[in-house]
VOPAGU-2260 file (C-alpha; in pm, 1 decimal, decimal comma):
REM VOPAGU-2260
SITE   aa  ch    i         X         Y         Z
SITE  UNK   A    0     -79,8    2163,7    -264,9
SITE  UNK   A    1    -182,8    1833,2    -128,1
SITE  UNK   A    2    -566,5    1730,8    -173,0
SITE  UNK   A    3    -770,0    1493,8     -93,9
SITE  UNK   A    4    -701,5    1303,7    -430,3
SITE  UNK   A    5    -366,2    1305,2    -367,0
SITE  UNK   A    6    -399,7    1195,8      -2,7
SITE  UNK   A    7    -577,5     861,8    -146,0
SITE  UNK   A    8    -371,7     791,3    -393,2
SITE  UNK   A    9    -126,8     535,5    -168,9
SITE  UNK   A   10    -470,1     321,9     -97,2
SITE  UNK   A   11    -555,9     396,2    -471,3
SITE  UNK   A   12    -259,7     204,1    -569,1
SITE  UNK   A   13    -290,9     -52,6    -266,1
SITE  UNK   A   14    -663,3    -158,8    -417,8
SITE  UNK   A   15    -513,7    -243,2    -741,7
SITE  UNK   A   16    -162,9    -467,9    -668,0
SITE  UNK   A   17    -482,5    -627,3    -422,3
SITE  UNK   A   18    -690,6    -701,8    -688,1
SITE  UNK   A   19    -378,8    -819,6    -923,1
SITE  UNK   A   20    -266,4   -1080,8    -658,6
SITE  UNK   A   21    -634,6   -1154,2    -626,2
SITE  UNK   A   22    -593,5   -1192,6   -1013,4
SITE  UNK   A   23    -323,8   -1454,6   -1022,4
SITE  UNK   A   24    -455,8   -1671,5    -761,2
SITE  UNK   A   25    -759,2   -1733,0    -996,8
SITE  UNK   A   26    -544,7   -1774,7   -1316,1
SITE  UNK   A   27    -346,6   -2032,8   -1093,9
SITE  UNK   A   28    -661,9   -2220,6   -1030,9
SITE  UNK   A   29    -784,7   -2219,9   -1338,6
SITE  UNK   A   30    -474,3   -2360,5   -1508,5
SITE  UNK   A   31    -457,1   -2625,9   -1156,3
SITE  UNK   A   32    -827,3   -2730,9   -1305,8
SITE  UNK   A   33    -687,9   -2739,6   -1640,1
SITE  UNK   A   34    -395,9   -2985,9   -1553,3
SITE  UNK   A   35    -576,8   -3248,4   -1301,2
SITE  UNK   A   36    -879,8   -3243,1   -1659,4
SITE  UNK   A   37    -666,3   -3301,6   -1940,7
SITE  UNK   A   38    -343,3   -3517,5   -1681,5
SITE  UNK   A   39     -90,6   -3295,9   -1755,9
SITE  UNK   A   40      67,8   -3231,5   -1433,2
SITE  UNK   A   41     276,0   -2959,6   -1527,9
SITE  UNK   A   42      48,4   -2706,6   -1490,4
SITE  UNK   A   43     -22,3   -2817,0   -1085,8
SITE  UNK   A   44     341,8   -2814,1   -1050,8
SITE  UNK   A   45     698,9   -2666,8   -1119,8
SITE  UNK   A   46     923,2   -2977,1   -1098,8
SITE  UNK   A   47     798,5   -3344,1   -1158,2
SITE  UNK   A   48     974,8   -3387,9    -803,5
SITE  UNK   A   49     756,2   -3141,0    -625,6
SITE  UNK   A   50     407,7   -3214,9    -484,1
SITE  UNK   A   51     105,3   -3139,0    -713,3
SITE  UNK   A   52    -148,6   -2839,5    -660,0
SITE  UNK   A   53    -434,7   -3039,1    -521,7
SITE  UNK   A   54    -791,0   -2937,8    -664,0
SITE  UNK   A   55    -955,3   -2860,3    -327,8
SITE  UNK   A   56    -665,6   -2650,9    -270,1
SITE  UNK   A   57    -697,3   -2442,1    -584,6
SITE  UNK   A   58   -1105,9   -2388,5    -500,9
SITE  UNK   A   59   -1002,0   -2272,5    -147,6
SITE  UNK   A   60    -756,0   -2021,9    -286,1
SITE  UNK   A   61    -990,9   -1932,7    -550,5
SITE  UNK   A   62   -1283,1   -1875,2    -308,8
SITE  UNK   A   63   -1127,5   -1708,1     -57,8
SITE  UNK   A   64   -1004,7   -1459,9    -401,8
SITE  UNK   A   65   -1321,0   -1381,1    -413,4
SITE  UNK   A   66   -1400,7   -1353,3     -80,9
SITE  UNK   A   67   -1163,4   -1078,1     -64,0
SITE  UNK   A   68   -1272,3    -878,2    -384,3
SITE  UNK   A   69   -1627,5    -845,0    -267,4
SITE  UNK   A   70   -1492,3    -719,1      61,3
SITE  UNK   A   71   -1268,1    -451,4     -66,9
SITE  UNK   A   72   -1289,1    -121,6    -154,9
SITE  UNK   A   73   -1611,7      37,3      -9,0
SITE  UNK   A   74   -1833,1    -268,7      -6,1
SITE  UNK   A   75   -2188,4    -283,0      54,7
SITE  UNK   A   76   -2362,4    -470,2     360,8
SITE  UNK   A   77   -2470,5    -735,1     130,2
SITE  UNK   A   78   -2120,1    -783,5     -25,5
SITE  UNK   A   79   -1933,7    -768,3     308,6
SITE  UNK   A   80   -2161,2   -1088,1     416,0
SITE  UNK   A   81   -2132,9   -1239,3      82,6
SITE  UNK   A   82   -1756,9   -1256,4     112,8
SITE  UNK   A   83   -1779,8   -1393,8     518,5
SITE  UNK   A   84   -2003,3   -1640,7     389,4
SITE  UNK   A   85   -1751,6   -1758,1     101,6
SITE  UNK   A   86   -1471,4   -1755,8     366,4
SITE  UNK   A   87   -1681,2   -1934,8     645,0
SITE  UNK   A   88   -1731,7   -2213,1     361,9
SITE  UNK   A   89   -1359,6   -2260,9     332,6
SITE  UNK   A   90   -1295,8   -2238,0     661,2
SITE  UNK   A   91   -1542,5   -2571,7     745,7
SITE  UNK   A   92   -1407,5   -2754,8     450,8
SITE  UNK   A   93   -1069,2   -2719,6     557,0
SITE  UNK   A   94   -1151,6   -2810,4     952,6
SITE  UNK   A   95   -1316,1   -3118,9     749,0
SITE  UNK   A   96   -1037,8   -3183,1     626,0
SITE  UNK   A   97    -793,9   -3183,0     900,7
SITE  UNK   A   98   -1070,4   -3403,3    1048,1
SITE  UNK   A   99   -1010,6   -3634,6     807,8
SITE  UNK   A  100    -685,1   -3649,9     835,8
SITE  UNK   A  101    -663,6   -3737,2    1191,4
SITE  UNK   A  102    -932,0   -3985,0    1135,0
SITE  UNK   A  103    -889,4   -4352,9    1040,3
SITE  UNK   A  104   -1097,1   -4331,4     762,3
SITE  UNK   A  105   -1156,0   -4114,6     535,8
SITE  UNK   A  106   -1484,7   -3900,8     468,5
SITE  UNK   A  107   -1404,0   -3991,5      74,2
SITE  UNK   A  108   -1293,5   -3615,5      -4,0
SITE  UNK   A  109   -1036,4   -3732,3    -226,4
SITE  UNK   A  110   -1286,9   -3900,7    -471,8
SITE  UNK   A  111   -1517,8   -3611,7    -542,3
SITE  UNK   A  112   -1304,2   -3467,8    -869,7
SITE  UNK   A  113   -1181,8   -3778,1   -1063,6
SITE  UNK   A  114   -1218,6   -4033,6    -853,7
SITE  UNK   A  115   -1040,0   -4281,4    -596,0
SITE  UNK   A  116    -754,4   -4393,0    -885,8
SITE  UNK   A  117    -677,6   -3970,1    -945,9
SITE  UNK   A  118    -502,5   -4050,2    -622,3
SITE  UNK   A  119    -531,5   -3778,9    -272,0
SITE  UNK   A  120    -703,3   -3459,8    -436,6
SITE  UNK   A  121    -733,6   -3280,4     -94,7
SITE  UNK   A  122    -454,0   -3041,5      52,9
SITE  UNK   A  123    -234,5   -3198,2     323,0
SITE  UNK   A  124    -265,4   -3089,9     694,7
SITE  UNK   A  125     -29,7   -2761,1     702,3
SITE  UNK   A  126    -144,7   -2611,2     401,5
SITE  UNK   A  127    -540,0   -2689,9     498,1
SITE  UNK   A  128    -439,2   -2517,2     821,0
SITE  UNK   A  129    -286,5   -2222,7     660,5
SITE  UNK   A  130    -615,2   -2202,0     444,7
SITE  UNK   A  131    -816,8   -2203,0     756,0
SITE  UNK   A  132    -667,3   -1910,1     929,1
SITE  UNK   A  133    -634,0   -1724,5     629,0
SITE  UNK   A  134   -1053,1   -1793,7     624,7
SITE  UNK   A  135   -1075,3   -1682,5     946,3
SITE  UNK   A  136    -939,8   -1342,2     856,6
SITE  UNK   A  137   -1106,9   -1281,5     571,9
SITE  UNK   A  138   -1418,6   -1298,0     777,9
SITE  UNK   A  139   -1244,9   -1019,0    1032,7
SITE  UNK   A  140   -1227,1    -789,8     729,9
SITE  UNK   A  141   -1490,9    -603,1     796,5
SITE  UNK   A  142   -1528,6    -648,2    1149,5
SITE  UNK   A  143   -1440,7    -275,5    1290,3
SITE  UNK   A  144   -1501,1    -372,0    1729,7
SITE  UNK   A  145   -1246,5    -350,3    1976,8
SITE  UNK   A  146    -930,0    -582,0    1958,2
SITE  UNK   A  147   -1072,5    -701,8    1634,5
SITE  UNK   A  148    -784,3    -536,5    1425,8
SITE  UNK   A  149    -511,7    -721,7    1673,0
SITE  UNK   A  150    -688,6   -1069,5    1592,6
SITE  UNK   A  151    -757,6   -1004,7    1211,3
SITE  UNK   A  152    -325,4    -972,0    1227,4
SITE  UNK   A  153    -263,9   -1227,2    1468,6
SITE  UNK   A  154    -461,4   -1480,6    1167,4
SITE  UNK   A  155    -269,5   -1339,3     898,7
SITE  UNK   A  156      89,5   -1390,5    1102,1
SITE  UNK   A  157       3,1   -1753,0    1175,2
SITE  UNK   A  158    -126,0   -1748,7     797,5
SITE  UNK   A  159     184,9   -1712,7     668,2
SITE  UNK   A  160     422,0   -1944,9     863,5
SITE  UNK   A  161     410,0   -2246,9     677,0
SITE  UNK   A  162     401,0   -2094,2     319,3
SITE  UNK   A  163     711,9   -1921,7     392,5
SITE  UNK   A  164     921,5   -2208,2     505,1
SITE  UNK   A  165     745,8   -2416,3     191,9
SITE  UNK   A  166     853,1   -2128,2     -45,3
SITE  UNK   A  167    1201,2   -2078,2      84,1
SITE  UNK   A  168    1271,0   -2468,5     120,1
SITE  UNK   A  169    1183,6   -2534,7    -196,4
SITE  UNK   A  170    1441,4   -2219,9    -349,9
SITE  UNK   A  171    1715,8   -2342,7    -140,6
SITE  UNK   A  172    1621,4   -2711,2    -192,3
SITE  UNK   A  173    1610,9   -2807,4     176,8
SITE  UNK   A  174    1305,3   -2938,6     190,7
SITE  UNK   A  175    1433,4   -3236,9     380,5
SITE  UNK   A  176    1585,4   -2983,2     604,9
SITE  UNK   A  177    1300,7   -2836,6     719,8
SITE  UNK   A  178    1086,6   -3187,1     758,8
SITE  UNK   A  179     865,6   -3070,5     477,5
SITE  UNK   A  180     866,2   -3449,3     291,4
SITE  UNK   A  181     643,8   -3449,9     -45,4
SITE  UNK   A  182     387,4   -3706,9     168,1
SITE  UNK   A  183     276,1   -3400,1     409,5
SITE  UNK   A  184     457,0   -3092,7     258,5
SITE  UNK   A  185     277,1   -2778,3     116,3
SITE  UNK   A  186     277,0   -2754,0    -248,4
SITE  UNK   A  187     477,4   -2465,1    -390,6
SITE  UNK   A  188     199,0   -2296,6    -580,7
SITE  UNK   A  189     -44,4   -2323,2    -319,3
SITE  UNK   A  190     192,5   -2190,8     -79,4
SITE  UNK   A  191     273,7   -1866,4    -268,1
SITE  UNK   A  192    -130,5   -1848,3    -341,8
SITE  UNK   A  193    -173,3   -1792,7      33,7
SITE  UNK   A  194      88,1   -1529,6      48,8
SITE  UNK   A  195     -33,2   -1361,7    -272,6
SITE  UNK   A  196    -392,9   -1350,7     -70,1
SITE  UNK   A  197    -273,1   -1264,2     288,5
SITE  UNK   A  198    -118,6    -925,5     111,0
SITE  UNK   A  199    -463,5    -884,6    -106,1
SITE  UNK   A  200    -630,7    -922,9     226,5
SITE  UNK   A  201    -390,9    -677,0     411,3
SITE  UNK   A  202    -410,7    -429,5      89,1
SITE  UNK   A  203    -775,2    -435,4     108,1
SITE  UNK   A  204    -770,0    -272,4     472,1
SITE  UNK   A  205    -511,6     -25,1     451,6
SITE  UNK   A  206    -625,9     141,7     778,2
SITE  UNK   A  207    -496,1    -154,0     997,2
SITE  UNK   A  208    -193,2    -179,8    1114,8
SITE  UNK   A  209      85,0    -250,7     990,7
SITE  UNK   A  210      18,4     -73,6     631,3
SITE  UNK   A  211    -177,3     207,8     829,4
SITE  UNK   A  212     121,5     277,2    1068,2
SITE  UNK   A  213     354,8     259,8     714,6
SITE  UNK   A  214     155,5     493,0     538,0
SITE  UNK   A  215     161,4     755,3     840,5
SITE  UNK   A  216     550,6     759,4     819,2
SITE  UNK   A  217     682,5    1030,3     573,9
SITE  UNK   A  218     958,0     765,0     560,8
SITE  UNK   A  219     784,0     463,0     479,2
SITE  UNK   A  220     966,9     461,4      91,9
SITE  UNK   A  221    1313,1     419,7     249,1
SITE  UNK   A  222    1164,2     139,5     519,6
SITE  UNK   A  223    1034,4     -33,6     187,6
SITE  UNK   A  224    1359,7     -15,7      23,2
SITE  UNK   A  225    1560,9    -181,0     329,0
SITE  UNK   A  226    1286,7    -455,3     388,7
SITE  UNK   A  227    1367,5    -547,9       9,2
SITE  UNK   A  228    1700,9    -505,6       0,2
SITE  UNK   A  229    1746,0    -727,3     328,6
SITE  UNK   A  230    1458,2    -994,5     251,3
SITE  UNK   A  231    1558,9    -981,2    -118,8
SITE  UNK   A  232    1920,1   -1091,6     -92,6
SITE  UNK   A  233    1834,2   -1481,1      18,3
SITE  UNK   A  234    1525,9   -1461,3    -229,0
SITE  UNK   A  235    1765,2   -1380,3    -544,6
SITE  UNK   A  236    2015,8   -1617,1    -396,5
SITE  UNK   A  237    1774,3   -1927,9    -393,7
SITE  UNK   A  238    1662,7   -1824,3    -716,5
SITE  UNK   A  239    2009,3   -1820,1    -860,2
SITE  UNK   A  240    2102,8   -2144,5    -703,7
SITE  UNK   A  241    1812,4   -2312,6    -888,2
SITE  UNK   A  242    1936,9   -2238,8   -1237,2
SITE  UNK   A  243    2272,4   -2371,5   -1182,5
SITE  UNK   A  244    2173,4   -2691,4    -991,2
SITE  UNK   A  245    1955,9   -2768,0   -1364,2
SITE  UNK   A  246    2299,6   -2703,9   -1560,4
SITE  UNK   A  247    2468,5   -2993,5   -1333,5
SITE  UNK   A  248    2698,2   -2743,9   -1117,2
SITE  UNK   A  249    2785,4   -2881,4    -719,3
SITE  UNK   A  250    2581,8   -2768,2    -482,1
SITE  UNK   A  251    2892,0   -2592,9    -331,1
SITE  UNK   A  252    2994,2   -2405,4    -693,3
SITE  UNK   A  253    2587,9   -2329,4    -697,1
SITE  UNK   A  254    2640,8   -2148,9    -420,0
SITE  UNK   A  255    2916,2   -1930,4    -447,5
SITE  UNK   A  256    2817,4   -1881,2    -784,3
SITE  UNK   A  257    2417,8   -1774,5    -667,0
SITE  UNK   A  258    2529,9   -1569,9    -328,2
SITE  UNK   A  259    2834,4   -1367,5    -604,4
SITE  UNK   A  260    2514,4   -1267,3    -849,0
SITE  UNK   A  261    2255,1   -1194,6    -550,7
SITE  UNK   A  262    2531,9    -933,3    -375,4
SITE  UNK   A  263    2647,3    -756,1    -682,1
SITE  UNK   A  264    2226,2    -744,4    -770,5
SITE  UNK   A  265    2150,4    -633,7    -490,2
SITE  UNK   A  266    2403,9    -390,6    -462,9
SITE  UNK   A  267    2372,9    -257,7    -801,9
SITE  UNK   A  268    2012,4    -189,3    -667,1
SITE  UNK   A  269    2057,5     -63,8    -324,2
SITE  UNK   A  270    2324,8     199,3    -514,3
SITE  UNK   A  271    2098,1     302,1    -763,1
SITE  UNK   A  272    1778,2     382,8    -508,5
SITE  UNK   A  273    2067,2     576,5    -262,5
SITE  UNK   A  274    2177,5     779,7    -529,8
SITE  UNK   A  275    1861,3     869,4    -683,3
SITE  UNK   A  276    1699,2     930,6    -301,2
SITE  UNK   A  277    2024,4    1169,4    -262,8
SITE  UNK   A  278    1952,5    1340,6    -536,7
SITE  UNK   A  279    1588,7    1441,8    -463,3
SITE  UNK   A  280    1723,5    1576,3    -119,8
SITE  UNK   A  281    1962,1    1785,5    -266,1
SITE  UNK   A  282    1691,4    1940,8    -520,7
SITE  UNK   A  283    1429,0    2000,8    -252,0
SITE  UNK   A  284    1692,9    2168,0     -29,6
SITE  UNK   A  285    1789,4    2332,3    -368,3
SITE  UNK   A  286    1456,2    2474,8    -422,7
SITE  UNK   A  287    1401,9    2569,5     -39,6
SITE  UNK   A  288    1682,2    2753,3     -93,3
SITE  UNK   A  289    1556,5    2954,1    -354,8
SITE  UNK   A  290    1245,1    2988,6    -208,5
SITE  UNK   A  291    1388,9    3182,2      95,8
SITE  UNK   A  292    1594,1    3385,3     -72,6
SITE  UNK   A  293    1329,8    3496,9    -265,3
SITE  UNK   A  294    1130,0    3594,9      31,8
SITE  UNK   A  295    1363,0    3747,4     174,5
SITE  UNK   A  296    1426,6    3980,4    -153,8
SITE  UNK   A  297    1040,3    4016,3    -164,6
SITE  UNK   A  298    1054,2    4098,7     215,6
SITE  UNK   A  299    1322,0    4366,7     175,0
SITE  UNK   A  300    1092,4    4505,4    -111,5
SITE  UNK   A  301     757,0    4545,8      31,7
SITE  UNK   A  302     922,3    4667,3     355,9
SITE  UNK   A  303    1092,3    4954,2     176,0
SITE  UNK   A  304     796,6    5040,0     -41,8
SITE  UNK   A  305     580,2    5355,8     -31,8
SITE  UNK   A  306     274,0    5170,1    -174,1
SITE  UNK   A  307      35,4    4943,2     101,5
SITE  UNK   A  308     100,6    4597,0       7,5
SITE  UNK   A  309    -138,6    4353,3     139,4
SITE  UNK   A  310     -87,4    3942,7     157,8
SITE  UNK   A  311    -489,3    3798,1     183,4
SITE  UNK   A  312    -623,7    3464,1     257,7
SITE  UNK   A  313   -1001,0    3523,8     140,1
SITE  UNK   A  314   -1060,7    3894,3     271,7
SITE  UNK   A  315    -813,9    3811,9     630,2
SITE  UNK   A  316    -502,6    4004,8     602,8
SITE  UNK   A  317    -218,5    3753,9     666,0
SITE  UNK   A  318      81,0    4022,7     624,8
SITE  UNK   A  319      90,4    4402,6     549,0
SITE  UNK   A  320     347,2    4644,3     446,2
SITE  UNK   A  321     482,3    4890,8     710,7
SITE  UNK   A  322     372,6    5195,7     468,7
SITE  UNK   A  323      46,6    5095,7     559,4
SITE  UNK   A  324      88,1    5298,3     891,7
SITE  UNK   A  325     166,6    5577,7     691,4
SITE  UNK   A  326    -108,4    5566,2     496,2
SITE  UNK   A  327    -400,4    5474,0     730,7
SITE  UNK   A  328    -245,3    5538,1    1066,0
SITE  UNK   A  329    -319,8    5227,3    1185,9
SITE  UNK   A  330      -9,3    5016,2    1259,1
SITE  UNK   A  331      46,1    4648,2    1063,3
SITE  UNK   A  332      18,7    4476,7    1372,5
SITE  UNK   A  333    -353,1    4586,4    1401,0
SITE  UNK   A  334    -435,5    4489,9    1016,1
SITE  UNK   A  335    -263,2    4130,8    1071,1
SITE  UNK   A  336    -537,1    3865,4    1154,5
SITE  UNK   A  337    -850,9    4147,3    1059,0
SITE  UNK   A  338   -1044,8    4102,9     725,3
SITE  UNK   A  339   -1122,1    4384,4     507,3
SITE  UNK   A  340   -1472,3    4523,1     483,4
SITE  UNK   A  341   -1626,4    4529,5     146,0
SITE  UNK   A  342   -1402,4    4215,5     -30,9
SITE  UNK   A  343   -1543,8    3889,1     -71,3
SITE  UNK   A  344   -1441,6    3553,8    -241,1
SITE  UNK   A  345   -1125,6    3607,5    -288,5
SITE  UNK   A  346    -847,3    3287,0    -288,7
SITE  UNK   A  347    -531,1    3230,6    -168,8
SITE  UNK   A  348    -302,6    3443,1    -379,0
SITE  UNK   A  349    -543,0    3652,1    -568,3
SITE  UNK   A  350    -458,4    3986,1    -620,2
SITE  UNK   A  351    -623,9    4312,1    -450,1
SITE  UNK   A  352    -633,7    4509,7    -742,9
SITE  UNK   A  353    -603,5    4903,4    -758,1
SITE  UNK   A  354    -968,1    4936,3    -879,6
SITE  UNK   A  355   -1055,1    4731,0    -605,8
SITE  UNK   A  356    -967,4    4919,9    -335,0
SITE  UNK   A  357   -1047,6    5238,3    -502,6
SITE  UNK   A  358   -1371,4    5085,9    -539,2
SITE  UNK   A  359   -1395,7    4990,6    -101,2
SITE  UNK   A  360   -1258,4    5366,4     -11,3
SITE  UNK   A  361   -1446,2    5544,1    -286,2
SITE  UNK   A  362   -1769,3    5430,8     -93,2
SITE  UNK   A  363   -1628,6    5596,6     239,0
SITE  UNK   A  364   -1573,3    5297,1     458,9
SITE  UNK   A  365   -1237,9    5212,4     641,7
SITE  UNK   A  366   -1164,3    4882,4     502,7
SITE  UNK   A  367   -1059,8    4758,2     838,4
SITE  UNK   A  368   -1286,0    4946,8    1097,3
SITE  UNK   A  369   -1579,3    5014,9     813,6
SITE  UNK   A  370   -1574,5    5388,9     947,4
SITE  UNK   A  371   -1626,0    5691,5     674,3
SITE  UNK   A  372   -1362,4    5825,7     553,9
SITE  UNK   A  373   -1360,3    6195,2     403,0
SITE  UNK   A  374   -1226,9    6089,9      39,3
SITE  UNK   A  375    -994,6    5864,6    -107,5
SITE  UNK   A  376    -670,6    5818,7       8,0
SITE  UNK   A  377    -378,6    6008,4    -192,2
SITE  UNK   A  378    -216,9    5680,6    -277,9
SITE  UNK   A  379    -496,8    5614,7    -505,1
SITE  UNK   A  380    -563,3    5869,7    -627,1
SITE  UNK   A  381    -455,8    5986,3   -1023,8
SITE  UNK   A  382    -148,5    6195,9   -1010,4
């Protein structure tokens, strides 16, 4: 029986991955502080080729982090404006920044952390954009007017454009491709910090669209399962590539070799989820099954009975034998839908026991019309 517990549970488990991505965009900034103190650079990046993590970057994500914890769940008044007010922060430092960019000279951002000679601390114009519109929707969290919902996702869409193309260049190595140079590109941690946000941000409102319109499909497991089996395939194919490009293999054997283990992967997967999907049909159709036949054996049983069997819901009659005619002279269509007099607080399949009704007609009342009766009935009576 489904209950209200169970009913939450989906935005139960929604809060938490939230609060884990939340999680790993402040251990990421951490260890980016970590690396820019102590000059090792290979905790702000993942190959000495790649652009570093830039410290204002790292606060931004970090910020805006929090931004969205104190925002999620069932916040108070004072949290929800504590979290804008984080968000609107980041949101003016990064329109500073693009400022700055597009000015001649510079507003001397990039010597606030270590100095002029640490070289450009501050994130370059795409992913300072992307932190900006993120911002902007983090302050729409809470927002519940009209239209607001449509904007809040139209942030988080363009939030996401440029971290995907960084993410997926830098798997399939094309940054060049994709005119994403190191001078002007978006740094592959900070990239994959805004995405682990934007789906903090969308976990934290699971009544907005499109998690709310998931969640209201009884399908929404199999949808899942396609979206990662069809955005997974390139994913595990990049991934592959990368492994083999470090051992010296052609980019042409790389490939083959990646797009051979991403297929069979995938398919292993895809099999295994179909097969264990079909196999949960065929048990609930199993136990349906069952179920029917057994009212229908139940059916045939109370139908052909001489004693009044009665099927409550509280005190309502829901079904009654056909003896009960017999017995009362009062057909079952006329007990269907009518409570009985005298019998309170009873659940869903309790049972009317003998003593119970002997107790309702031994005080002379009709247990459907509450008129006096001269006795007990025979059927209740000891033989």
């Amino acid at each position: 029986m489904d209950t209200a517990g169970s009913g939450a549970r989906p935005e139960v488990r929604l809060a938490l991955w939230g609060r884990a991505a939340v999680g790993v965009v402040l251990v990421f900034a951490v260890l980016n502080a970590a690396g820019w103190t102590i000059g090792t650079g290979q905790l702000n990046r993942v190959f000495p080729s790649w652009p570093r993590a830039t410290p204002w970057g790292a606060l931004w994500l970090a910020t805006l982090g929090a931004a969205i914890l104190a925002q999620s769940g069932h916040p108070s008044r004072l949290r929800v404006w504590v979290g804008r007010g984080l968000a609107a922060a980041v949101g003016l430092l990064a329109i500073v920044v693009l400022a700055e960019h597009l000015s001649p000279s510079s507003f001397g951002s990039d010597g606030v952390w270590f100095g002029n000679e640490a070289g450009p601390t501050r994130p370059s114009p795409r992913p300072a954009s992307s932190v900006l519109y993120l911002s902007v929707a983090v302050v729409l969290m809470r927002f519940d007017r009209r239209r607001t919902g449509l904007l809040w996702g139209m942030f988080l869409i363009a939030t996401v454009a440029t971290p995907l193309v960084t993410v997926m260049g830098h798997m399939f190595r094309a940054i060049s491709a994709v005119q994403l140079p190191e001078s002007t590109g978006q740094e592959i941690a900070t990239a994959i910090g805004v995405l682990l946000l934007v789906a903090a941000t969308l976990a934290a409102r699971p009544d907005r669209n499109p998690l709310a319109w998931l969640l209201a499909r009884p399908d929404r497991w199999a949808l899942l399962r396609l979206v990662g089996v069809l955005g997974g395939l390139p994913v595990l194919i990049g991934l592959a590539r990368l492994p083999f490009l470090a051992f010296g293999l052609g980019s042409e054997a790389a490939w083959i070799l990646a797009t051979t283990i991403a297929t069979i992967i995938v398919g292993v997967i895809a099999l295994y989820l179909s097969q264990r999907e079909q196999k949960l049909l065929i048990e609930k159709e199993q136990l349906s099954r069952q179920r029917a036949d057994a009212e229908m054996r139940y059916r045939i049983l109370a139908d052909n009975a001489v004693d009044v069997i009665f099927h409550l819901h509280g005190s309502n009659v829901t079904w009654v034998s056909p003896s009960v005619e017999a017995a009362f002279g009062e057909p079952p269509g006329r007990w269907v839908g009518s409570g009985l007099v005298g019998i309170d607080g009873l659940d869903a399949g309790d049972v009317v026991t003998a003593e119970q009704m002997k107790h309702l007609f031994g005080t002379g009342s009709h247990p459907l019309t509450g008129e006096p009766l001269p006795g007990i009935p025979a059927f209740l009576q000891h033989p």
